[in-house]
Each structure stands twice: as C-alpha cells, then as structure tokens.
N, C-alpha and C positions, 0 to 999 in steps of 0.2 A: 652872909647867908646865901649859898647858895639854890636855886629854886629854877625848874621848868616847869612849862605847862604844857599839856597836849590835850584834846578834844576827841575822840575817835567819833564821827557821825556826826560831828558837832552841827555841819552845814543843815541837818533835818531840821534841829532843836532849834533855830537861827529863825525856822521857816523864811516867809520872803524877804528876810532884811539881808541875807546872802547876797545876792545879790548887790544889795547899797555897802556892805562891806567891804568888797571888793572889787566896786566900779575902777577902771582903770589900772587895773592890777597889771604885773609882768608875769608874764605865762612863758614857762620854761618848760621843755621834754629833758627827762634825763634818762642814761641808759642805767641797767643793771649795772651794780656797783661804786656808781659815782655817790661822792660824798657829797649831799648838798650844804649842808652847816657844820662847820666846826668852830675851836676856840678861837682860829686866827682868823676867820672871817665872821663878821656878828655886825650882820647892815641893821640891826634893829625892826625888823620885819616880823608882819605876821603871816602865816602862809594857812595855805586851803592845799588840799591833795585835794588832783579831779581826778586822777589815774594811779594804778599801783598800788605798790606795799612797799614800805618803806619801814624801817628799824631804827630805834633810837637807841644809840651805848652810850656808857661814862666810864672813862676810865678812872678807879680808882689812885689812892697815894702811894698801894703796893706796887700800881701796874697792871693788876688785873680788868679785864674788862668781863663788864654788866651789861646784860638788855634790859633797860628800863622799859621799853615798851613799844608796838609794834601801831603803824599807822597804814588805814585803807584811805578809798576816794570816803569825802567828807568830812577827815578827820580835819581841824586846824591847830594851828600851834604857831611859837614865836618860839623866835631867837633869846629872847632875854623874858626876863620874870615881870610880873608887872609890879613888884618892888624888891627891893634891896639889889639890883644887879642881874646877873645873868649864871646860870649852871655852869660852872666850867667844868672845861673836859668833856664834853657831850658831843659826840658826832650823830648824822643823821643818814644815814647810806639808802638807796634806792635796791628793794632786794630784787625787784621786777622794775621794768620800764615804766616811767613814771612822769603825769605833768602835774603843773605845780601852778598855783596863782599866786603871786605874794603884793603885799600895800607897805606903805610906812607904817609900823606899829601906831603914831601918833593917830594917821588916818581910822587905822583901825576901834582905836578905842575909842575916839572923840564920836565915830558914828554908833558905837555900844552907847554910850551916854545921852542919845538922842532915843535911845528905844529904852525905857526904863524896865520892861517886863523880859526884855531880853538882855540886860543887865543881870539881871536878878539871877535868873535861869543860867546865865552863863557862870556867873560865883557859885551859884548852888553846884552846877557838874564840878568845877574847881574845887572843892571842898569836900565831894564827892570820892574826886582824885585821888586828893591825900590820904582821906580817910581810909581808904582800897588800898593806898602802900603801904596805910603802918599796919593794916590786918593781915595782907600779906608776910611783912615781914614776920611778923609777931606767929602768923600760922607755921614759916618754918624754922623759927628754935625750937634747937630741940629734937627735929625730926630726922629721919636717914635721908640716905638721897634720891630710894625708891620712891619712898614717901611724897618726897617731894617735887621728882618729877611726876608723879602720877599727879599732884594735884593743879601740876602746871597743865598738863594734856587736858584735864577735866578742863578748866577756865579757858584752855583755847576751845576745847567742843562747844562749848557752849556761847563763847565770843564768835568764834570765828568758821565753826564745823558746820557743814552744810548737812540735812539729814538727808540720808540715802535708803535703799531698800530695805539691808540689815546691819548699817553701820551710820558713822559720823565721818563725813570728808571733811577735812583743814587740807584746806588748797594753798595756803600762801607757800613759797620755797622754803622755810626755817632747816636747820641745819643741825647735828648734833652739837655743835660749835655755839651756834646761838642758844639751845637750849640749856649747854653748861653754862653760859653765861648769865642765863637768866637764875641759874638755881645755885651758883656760887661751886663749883664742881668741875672737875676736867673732865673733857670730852669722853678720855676712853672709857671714864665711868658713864657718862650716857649710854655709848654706845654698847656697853656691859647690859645695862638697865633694859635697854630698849630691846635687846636679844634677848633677856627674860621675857619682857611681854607679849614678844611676837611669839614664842615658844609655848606658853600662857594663853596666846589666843585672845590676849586684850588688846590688840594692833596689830596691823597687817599691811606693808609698803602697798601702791596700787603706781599701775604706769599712769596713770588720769591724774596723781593728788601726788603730796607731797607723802600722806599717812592717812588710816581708815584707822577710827576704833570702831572699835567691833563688839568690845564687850565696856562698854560705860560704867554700868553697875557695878564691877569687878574692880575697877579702878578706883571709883568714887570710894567704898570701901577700904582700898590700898591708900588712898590718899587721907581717912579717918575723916 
C-alpha cells in the first residue's frame, strides 16, 4: 500500500511541542529546483519547512506526473507512511528557495506519543487528508477541464490567495505545467483555459504574484 503524509501549517496545530519535535534537527537551505526526497533516497525522516514552497509529484505506472500537493513554512511531512511502507515514486522539489529541519522519523513519533492530545490532533488532520483526496478526486469525474481548473484556482484562493483591494493574490511560482499535473491534462490545454479566463475577466497575470482572481464568484460557479 502505497501512502504519504503532509501537514500544511502543521507546526501551529503542534503549538509548543514544535519545538521538542525537532530538537536537534538537520537544517538544510535549498535552492529553487533542487529535489529534496525521491524514491532513491528515503533516510526515514520527518521534516518541518521553515522557508519556501515546495511541490509534491508521483509519478504515475503510465509515466505521467501528478501534483499531489503544495508545502509552505509550517507545513511537515515524512519520507515514508506511518505504515505499510513508503509512496513510491514521490519527488519533493523546492519551487522557491527553501530551509528545511528534519529528525529521525523514530524521534519524531516517539515525542508525538509523549503528548497524547497532540497525537490525537495529529491523526485527526491525517484523516482529514485523505478524506480531502477522495472528495477531490470523486469532484472531478466526470467534469471538463475548465471545470476542473476553475475549481483548482478556487481551492488555492482560498488555501493559499492572499486578499487584495479587488482581487485574490496566490503568490507561490506554480506553473501551467504544475497545474496540468494536478488536474490530469496537458499544459497547452491549461494554457487554452487560462486565456479564456483572462479574456473573461476572472484572472489577470500581475508583475507582484504569480496570478490575481479578480472575479471568485464567476469561477466558483464555473467550477459548480
């Protein structure tokens, strides 16, 4: 069975046990691009983002690659599942310049089992997780691909969009490339998509961000 796990903000939910989680951690900078975790390196670690955005893919049995999901400062995550093994095929790339703490997974859980309430809280977001992927998945059978990016844009405005005077900034770099990947689609179909919305008036490039929505409402809609 293959299984990951990720946290986005986890280190809040943690409150002060952050800290005791990660006493004595190995604190790495990486530059844009560099791959931190793949299949051929898997030290068993659980790591903390203190810096950056970072991307999480799988590549698929056809070959195609997926964005499972996108990590800020806070987020944490491990290398392997906390049973049956580890996701294979998962890379972790650094989209911005990024540091990183990481422990022994062992350490890591053995001080979870010392705080029972923050045990609890931590399986609960885990469970959370899943739950969030099969609704995802299950929201897009079935639907086109406008559809379906529009309701990927919603879920990052509201993840990740910062609100502005008469828009929503998403600041991280993402790419039409990652966006195909997260909605199962090739690029130039994004890029098709995303020249209707600018046309539309429901996104607009800005030199400050990666992308502004401009009209939410319009999309939420588009997205049903």
């Amino acid at each position: 069975m293959d299984l990951f796990w990720s946290l986005p903000r986890a280190a809040s939910g943690f409150g002060g046990l952050t800290d005791r989680l990660f006493v004595g951690a190995q604190d790495r900078r990486h530059d844009a691009g560099t791959i931190l975790s793949d299949p051929d390196h898997l030290p068993n670690r659980a790591f903390l983002c203190k810096s950056g955005t970072l991307k999480v893919t799988k590549i698929l049995s056809n070959g195609r690659e997926i964005l499972i999901t996108i990590l800020e400062p806070g987020a944490v995550w491990s290398d392997r599942a906390l049973i049956n093994g580890y996701w294979r095929e998962v890379f972790i790339e650094a989209m911005t310049p990024a540091q990183t703490l990481s422990v022994e997974k062992d350490v890591f859980e053995g001080c979870l089992r010392t705080s029972p309430d923050s045990l609890t809280w931590f399986m609960t977001r885990i469970s959370e997780q899943v739950s969030d992927a099969l609704t995802l998945l299950d929201d897009f059978r079935g639907r086109d691909t406008a559809s379906r990016l529009a309701r990927v844009l919603v879920r990052f405005s509201k993840q990740y969009g910062r609100p502005s005077e008469d828009s929503v900034v998403i600041e991280f770099p993402f790419t039409h490339q990652d966006l195909a990947n997260m909605i199962g689609t090739a690029r130039e179909t994004v890029s098709r998509n995303m020249a209707r919305f600018r046309a539309e008036g429901y996104v607009r490039d800005s030199r400050h961000a990666t992308l502004e929505i401009v009209n939410l409402l319009s999309l939420e809609k588009l997205a049903g």
